[in-house]
PDB file of N, CA, C and O in Angstrom:
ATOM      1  N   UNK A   1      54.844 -27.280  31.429  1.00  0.00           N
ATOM      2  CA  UNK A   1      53.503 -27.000  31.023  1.00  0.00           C
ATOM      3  C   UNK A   1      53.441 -27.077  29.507  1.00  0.00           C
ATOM      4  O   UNK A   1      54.346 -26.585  28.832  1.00  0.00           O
ATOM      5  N   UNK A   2      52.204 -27.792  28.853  1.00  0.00           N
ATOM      6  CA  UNK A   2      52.223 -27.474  27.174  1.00  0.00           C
ATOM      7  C   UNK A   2      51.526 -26.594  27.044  1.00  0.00           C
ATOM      8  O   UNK A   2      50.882 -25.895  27.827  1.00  0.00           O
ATOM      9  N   UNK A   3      51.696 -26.631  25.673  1.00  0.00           N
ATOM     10  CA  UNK A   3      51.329 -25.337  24.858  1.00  0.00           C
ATOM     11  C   UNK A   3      49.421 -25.663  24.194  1.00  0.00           C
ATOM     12  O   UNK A   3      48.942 -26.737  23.830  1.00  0.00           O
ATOM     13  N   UNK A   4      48.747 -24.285  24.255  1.00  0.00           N
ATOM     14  CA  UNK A   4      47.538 -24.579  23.792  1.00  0.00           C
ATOM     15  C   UNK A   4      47.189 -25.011  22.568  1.00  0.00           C
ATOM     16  O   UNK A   4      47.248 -24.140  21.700  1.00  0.00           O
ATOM     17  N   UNK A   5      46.867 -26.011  22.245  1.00  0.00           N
ATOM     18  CA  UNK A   5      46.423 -26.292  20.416  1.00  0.00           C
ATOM     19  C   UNK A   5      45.495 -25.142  19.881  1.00  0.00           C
ATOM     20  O   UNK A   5      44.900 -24.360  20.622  1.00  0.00           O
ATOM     21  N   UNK A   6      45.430 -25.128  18.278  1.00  0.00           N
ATOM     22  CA  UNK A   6      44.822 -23.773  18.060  1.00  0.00           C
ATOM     23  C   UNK A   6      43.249 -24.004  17.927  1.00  0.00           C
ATOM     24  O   UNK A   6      42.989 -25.205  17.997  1.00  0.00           O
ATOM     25  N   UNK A   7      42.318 -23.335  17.784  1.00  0.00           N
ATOM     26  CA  UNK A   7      40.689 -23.246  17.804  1.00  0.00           C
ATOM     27  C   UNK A   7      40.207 -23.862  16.809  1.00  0.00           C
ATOM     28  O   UNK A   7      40.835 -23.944  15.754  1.00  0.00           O
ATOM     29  N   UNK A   8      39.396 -24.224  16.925  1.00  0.00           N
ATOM     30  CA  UNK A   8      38.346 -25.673  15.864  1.00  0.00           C
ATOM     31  C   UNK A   8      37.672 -24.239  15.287  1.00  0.00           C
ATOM     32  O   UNK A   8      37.670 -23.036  15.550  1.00  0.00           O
ATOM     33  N   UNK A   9      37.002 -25.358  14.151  1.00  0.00           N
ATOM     34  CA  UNK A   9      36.202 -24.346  13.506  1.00  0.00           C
ATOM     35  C   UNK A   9      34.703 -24.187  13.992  1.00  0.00           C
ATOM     36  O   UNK A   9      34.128 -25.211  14.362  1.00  0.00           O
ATOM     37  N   UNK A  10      34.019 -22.960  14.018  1.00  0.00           N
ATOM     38  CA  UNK A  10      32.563 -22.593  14.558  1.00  0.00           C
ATOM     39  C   UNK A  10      32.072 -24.145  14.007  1.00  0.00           C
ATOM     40  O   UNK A  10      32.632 -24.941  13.253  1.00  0.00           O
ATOM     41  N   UNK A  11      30.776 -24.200  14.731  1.00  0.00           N
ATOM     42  CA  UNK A  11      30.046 -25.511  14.650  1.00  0.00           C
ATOM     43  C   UNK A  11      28.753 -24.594  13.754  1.00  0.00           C
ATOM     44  O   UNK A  11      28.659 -23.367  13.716  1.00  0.00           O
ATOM     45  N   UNK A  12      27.994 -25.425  13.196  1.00  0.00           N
ATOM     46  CA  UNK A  12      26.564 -24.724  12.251  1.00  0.00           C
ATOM     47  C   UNK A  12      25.799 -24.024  13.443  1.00  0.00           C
ATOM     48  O   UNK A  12      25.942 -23.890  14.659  1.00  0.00           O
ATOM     49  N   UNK A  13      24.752 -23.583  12.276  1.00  0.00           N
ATOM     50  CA  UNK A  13      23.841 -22.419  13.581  1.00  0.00           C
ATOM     51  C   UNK A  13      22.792 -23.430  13.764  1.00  0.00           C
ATOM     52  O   UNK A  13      22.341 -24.211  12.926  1.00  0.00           O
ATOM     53  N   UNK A  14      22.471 -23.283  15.039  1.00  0.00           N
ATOM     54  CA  UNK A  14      21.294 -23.924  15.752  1.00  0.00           C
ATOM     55  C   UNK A  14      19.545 -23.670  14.997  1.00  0.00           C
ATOM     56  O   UNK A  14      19.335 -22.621  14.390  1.00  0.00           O
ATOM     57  N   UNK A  15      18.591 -24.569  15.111  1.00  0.00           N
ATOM     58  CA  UNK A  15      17.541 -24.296  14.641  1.00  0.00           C
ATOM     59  C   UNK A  15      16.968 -23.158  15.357  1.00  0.00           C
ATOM     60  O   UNK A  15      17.258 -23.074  16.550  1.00  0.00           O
ATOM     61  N   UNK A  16      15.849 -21.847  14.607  1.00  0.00           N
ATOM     62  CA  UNK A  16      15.286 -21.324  15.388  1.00  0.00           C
ATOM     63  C   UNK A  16      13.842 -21.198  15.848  1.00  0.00           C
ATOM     64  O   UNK A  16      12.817 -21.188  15.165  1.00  0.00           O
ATOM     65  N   UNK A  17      13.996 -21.105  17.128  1.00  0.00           N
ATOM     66  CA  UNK A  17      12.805 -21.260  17.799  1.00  0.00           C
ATOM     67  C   UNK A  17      11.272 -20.626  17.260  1.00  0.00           C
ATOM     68  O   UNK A  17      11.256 -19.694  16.455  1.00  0.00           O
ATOM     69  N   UNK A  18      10.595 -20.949  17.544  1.00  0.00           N
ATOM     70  CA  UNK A  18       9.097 -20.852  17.479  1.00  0.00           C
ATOM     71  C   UNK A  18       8.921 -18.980  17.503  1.00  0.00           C
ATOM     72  O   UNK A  18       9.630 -18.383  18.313  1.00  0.00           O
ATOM     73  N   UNK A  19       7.877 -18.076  16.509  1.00  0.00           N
ATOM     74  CA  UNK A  19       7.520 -17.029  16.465  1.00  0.00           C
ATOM     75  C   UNK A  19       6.881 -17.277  18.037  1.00  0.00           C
ATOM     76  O   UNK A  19       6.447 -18.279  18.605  1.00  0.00           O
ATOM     77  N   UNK A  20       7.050 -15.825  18.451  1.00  0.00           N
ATOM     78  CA  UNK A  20       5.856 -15.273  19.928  1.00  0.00           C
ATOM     79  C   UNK A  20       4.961 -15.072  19.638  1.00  0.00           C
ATOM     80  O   UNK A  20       4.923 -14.688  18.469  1.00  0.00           O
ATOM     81  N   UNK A  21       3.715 -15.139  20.298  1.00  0.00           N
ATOM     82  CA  UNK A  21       2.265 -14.319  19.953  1.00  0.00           C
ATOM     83  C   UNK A  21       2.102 -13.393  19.453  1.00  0.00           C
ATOM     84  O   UNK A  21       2.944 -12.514  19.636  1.00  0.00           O
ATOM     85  N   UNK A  22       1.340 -13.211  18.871  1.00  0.00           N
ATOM     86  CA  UNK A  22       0.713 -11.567  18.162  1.00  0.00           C
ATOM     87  C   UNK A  22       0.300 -10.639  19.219  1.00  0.00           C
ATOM     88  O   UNK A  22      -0.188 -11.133  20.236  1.00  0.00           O
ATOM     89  N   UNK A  23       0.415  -9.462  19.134  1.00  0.00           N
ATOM     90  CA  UNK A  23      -0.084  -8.698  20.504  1.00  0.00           C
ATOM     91  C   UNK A  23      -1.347  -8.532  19.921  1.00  0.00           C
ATOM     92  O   UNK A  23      -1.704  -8.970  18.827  1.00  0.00           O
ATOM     93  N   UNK A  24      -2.138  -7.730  20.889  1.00  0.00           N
ATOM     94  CA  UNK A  24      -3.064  -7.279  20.574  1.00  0.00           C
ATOM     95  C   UNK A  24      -3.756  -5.886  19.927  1.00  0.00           C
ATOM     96  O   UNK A  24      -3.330  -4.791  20.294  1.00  0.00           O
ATOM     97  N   UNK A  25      -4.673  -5.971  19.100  1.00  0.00           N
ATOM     98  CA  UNK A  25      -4.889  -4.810  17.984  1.00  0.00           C
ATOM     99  C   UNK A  25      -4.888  -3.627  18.346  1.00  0.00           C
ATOM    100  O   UNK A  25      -5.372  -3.653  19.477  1.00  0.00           O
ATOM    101  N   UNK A  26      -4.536  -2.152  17.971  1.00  0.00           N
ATOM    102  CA  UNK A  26      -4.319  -1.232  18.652  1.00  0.00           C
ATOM    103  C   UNK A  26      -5.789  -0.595  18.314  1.00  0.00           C
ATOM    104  O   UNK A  26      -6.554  -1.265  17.619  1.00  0.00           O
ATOM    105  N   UNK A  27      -6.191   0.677  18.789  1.00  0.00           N
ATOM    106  CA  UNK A  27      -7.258   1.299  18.914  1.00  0.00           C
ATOM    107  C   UNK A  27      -7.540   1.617  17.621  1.00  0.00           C
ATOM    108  O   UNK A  27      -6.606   1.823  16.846  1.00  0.00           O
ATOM    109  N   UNK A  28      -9.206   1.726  17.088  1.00  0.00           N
ATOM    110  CA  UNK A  28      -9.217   2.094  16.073  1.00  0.00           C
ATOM    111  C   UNK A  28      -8.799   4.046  15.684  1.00  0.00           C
ATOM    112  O   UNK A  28      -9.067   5.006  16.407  1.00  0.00           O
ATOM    113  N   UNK A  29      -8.177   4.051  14.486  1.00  0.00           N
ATOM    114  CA  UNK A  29      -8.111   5.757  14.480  1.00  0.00           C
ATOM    115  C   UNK A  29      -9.234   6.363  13.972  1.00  0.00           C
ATOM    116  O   UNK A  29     -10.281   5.835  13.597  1.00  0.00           O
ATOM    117  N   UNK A  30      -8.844   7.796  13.999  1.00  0.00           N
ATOM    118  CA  UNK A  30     -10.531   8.930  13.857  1.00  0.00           C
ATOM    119  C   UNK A  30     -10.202   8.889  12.572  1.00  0.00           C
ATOM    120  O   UNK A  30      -9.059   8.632  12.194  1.00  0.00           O
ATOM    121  N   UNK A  31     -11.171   9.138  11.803  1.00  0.00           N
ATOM    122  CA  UNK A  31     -11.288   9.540  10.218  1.00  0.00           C
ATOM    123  C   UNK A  31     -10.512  10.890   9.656  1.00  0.00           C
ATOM    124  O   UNK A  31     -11.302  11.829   9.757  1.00  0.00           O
ATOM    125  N   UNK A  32      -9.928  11.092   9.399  1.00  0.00           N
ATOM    126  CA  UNK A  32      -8.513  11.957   8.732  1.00  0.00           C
ATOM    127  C   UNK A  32      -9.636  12.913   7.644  1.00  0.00           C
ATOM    128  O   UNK A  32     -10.332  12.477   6.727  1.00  0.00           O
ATOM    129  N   UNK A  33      -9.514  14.147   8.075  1.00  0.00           N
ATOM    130  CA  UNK A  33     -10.173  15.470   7.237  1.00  0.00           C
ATOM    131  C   UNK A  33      -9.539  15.682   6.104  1.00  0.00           C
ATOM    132  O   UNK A  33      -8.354  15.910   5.863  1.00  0.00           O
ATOM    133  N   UNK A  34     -10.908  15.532   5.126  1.00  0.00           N
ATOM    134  CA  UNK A  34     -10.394  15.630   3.953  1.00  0.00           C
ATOM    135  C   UNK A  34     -10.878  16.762   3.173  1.00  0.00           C
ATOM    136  O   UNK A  34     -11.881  16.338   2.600  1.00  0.00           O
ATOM    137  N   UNK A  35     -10.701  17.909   2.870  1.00  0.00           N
ATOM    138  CA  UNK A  35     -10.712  19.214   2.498  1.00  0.00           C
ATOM    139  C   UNK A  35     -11.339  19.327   1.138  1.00  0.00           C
ATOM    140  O   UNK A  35     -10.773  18.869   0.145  1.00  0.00           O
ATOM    141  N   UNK A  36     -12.603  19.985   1.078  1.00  0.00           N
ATOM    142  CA  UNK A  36     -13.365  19.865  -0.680  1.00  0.00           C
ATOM    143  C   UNK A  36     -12.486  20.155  -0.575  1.00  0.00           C
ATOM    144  O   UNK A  36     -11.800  20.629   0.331  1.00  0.00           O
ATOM    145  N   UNK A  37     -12.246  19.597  -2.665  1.00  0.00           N
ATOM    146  CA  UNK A  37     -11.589  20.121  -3.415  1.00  0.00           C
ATOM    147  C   UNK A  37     -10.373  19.279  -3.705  1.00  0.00           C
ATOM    148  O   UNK A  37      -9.616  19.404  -4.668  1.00  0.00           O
ATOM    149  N   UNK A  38     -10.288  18.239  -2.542  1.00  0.00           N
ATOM    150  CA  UNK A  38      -9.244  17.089  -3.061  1.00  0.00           C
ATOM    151  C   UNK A  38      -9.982  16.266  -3.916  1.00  0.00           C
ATOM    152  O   UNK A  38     -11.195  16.064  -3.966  1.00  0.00           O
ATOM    153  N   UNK A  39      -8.813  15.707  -4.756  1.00  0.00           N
ATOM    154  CA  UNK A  39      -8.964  14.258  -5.519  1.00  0.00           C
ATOM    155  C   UNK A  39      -8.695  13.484  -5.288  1.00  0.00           C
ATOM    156  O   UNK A  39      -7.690  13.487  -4.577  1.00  0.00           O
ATOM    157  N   UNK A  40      -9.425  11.847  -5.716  1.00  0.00           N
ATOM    158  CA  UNK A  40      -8.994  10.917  -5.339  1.00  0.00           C
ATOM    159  C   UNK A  40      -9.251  10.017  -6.824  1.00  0.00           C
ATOM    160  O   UNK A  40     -10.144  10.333  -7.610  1.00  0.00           O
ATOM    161  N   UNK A  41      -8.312   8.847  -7.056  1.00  0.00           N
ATOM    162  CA  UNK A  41      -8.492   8.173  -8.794  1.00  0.00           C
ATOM    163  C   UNK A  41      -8.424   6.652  -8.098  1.00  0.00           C
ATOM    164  O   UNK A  41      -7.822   6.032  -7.221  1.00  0.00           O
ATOM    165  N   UNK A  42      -9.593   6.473  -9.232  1.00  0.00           N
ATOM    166  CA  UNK A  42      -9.715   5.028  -8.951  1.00  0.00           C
ATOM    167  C   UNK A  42      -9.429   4.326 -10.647  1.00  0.00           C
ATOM    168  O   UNK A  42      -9.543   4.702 -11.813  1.00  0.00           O
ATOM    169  N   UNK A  43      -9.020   3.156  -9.928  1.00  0.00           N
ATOM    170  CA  UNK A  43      -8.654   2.564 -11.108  1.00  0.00           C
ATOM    171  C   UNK A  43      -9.484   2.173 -12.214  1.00  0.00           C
ATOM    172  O   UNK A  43     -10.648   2.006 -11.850  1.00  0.00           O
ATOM    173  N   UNK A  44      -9.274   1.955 -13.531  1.00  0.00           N
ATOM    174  CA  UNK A  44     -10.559   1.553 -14.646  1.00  0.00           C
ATOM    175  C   UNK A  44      -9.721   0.302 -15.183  1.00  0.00           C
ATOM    176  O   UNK A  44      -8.518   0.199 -14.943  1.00  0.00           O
ATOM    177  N   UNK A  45     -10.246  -0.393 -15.730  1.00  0.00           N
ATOM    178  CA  UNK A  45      -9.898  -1.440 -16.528  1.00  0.00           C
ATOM    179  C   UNK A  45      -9.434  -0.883 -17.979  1.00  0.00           C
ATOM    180  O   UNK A  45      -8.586  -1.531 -18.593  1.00  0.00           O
ATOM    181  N   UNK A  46      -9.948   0.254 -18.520  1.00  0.00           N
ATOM    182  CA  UNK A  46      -9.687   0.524 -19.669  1.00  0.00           C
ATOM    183  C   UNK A  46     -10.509   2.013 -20.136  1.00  0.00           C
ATOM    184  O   UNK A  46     -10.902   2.614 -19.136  1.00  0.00           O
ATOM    185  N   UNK A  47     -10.860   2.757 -21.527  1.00  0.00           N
ATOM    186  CA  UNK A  47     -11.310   4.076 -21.306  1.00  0.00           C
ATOM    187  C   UNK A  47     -12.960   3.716 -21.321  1.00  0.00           C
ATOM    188  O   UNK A  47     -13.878   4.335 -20.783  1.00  0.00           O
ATOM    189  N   UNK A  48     -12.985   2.850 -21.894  1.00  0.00           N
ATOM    190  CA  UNK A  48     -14.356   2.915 -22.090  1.00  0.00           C
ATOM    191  C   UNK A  48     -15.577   1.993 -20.543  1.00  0.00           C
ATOM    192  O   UNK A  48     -16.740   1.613 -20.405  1.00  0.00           O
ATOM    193  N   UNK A  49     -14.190   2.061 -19.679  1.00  0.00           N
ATOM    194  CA  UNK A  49     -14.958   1.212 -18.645  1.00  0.00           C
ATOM    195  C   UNK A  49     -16.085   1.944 -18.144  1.00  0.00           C
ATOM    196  O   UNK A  49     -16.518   2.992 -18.623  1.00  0.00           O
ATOM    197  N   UNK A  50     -16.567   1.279 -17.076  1.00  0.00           N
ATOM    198  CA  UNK A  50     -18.060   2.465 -16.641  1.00  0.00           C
ATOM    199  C   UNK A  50     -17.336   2.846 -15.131  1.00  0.00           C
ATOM    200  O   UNK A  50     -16.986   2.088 -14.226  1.00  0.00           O
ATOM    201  N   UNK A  51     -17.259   4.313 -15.239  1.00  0.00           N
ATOM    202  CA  UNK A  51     -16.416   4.265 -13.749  1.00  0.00           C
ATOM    203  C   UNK A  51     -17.590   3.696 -13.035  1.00  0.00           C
ATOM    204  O   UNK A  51     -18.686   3.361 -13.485  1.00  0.00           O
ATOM    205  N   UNK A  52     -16.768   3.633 -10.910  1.00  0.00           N
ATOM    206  CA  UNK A  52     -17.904   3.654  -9.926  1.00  0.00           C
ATOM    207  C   UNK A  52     -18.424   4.352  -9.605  1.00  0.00           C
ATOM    208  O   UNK A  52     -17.906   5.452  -9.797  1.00  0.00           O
ATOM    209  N   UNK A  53     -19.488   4.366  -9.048  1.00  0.00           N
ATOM    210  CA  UNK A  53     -20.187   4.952  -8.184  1.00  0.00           C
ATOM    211  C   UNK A  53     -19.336   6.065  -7.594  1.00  0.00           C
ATOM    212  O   UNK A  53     -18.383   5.753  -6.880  1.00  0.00           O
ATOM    213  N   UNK A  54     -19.601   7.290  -7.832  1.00  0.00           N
ATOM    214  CA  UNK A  54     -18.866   8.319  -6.866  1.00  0.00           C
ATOM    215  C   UNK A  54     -19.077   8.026  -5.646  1.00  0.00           C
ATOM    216  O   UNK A  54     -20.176   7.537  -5.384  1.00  0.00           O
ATOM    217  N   UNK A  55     -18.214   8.210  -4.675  1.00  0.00           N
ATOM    218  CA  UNK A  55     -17.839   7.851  -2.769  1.00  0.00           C
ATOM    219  C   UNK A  55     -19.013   9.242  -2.683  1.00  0.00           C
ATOM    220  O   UNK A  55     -19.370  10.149  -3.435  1.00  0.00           O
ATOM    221  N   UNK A  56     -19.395   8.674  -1.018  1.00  0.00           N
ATOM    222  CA  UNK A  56     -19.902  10.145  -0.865  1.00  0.00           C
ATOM    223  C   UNK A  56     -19.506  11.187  -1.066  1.00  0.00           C
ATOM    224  O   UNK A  56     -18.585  11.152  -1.883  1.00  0.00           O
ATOM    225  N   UNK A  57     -19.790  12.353  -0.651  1.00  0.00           N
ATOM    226  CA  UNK A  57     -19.654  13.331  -0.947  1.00  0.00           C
ATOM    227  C   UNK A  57     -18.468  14.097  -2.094  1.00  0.00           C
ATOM    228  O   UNK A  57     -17.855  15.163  -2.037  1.00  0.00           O
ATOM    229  N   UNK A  58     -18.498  13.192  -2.927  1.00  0.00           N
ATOM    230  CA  UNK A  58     -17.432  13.487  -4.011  1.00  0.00           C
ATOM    231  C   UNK A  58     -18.415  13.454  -5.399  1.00  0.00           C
ATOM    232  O   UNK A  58     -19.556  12.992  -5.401  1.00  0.00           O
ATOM    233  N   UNK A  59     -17.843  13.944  -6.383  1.00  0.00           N
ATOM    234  CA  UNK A  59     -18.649  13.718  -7.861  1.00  0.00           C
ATOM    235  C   UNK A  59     -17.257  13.222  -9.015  1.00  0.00           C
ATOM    236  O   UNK A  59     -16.029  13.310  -9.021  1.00  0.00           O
ATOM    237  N   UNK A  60     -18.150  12.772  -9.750  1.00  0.00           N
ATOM    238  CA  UNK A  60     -17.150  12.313 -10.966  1.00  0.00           C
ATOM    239  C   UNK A  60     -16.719  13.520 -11.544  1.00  0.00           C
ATOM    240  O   UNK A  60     -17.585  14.385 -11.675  1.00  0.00           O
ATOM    241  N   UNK A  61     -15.372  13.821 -11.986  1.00  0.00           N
ATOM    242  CA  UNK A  61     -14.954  14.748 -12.935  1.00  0.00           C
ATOM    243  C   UNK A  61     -14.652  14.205 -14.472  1.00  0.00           C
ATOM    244  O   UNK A  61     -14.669  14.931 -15.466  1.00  0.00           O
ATOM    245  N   UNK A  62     -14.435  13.097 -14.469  1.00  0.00           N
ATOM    246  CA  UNK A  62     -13.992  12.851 -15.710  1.00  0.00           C
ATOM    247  C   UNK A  62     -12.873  11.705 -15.445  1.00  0.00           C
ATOM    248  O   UNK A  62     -12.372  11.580 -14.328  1.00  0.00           O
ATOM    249  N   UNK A  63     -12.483  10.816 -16.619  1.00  0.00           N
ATOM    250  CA  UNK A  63     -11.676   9.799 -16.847  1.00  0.00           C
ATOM    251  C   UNK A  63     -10.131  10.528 -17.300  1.00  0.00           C
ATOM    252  O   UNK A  63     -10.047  11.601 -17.898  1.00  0.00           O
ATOM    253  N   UNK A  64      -8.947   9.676 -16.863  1.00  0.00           N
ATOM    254  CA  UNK A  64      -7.727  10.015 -17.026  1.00  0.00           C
ATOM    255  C   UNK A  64      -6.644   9.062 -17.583  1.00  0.00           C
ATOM    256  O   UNK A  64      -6.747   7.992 -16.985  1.00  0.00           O
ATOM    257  N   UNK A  65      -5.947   9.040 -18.220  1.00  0.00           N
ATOM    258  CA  UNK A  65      -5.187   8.278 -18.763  1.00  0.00           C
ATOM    259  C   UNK A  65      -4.105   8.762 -18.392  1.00  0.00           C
ATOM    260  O   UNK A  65      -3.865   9.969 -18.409  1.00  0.00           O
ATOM    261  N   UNK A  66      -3.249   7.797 -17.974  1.00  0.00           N
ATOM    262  CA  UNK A  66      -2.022   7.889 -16.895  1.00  0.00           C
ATOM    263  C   UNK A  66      -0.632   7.038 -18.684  1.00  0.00           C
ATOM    264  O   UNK A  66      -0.689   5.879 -19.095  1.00  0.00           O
ATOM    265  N   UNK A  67       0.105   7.894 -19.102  1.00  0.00           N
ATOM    266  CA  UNK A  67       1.100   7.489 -20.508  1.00  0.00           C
ATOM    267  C   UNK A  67       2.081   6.799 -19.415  1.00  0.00           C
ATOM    268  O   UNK A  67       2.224   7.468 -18.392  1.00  0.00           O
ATOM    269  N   UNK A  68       2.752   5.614 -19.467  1.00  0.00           N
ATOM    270  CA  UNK A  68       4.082   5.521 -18.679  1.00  0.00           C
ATOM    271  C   UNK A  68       5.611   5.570 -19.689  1.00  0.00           C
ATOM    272  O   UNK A  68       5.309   5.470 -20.878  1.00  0.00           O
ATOM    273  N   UNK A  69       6.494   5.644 -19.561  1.00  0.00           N
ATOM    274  CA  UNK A  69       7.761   5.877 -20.763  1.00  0.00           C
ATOM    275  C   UNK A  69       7.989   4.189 -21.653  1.00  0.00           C
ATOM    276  O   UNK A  69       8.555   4.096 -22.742  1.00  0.00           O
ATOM    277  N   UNK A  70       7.405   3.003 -20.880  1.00  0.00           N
ATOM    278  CA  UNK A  70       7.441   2.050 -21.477  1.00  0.00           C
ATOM    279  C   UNK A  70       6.619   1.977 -22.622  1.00  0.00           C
ATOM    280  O   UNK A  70       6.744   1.327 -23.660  1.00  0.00           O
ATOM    281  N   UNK A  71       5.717   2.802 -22.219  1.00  0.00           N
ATOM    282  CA  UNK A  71       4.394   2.906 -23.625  1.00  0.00           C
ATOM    283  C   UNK A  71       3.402   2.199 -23.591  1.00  0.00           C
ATOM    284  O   UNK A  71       2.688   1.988 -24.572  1.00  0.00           O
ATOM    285  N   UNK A  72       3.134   1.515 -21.923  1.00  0.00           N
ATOM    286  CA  UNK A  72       1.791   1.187 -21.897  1.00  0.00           C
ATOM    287  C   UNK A  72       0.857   2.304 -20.801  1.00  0.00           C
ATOM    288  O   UNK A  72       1.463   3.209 -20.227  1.00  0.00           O
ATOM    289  N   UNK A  73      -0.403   2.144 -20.638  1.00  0.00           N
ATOM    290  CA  UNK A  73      -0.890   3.139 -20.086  1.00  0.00           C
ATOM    291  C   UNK A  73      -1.728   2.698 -18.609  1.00  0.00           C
ATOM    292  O   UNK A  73      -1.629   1.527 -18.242  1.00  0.00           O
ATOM    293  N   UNK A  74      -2.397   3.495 -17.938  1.00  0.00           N
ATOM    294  CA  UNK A  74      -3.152   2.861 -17.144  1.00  0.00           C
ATOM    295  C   UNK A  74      -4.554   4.313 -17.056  1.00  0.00           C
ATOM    296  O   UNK A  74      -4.492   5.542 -17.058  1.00  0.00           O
ATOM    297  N   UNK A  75      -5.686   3.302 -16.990  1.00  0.00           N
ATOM    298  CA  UNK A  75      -6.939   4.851 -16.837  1.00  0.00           C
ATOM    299  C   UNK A  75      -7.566   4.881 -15.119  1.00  0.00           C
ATOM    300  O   UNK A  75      -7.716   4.008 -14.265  1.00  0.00           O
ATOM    301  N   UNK A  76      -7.797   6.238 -15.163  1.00  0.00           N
ATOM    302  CA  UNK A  76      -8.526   6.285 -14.016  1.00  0.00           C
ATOM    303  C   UNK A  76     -10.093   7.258 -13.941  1.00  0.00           C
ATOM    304  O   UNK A  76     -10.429   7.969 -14.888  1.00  0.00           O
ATOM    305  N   UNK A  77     -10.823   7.148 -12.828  1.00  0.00           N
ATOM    306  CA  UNK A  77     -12.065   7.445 -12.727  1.00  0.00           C
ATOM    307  C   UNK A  77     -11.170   8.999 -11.645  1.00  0.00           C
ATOM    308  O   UNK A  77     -10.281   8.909 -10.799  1.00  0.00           O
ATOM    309  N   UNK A  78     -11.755  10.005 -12.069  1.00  0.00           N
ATOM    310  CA  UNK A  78     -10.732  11.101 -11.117  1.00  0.00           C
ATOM    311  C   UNK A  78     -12.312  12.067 -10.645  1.00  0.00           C
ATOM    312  O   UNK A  78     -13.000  12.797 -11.358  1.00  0.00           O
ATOM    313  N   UNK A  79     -12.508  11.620  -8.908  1.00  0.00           N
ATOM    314  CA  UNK A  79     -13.241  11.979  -8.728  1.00  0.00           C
ATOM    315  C   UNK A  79     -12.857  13.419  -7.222  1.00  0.00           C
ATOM    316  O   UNK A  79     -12.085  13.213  -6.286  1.00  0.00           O
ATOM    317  N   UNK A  80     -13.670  14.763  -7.450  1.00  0.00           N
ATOM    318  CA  UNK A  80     -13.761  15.674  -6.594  1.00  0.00           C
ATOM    319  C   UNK A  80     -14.674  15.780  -4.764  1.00  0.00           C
ATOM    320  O   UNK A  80     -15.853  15.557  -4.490  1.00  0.00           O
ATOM    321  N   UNK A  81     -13.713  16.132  -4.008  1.00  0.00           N
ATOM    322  CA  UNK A  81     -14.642  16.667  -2.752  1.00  0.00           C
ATOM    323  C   UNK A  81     -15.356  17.667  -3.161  1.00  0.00           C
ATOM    324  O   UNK A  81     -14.981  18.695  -3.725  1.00  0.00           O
ATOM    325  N   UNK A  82     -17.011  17.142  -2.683  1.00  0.00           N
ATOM    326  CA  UNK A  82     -17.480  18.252  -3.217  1.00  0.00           C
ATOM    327  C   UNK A  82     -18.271  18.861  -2.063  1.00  0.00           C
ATOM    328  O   UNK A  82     -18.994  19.858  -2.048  1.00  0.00           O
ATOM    329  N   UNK A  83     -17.964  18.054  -1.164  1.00  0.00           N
ATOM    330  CA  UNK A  83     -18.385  18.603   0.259  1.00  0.00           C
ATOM    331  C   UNK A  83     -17.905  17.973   1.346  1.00  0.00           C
ATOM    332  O   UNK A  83     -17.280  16.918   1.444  1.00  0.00           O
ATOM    333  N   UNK A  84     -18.378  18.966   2.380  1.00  0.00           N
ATOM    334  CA  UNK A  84     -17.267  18.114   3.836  1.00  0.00           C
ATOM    335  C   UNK A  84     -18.339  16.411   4.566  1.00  0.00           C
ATOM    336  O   UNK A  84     -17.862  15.721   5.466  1.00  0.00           O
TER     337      UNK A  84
END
């Protein structure tokens, strides 16, 4: 009887096949309670921008300037729940 010769080398990887379908979208969710008295900041272009429009039931408090350690900055519109 002979003896076995030794193993070739792996061959390349095969192309891969085609993505599956997308399933379908899940249910929409309920609106998440948001407690006067939270904040929420929207972004400004700069200090002197004109903030937006306060969201419902929120009011403008005032503009914020966000320092980062690189030494540039970013502003925001920092607006209050002011009711449910």
């Amino acid at each position: 009887m002979g003896s076995q010769g030794i193993q070739g080398e792996q061959g390349p990887v095969g192309l891969q096949g085609p993505g599956g379908p997308t399933g379908p979208q899940g249910p929409a969710g309920s609106d998440a309670y948001v407690p006067v008295g939270s904040a929420i900041l929207l972004p400004l272009s700069g200090p002197t921008a004109t903030p937006p429009a306060a969201p419902s039931a929120y009011a403008l408090m005032g503009v914020f300037k966000r320092e980062r350690p690189a030494g540039d900055s970013s502003w925001f519109a920092v607006y209050v729940k002011i009711s449910p």
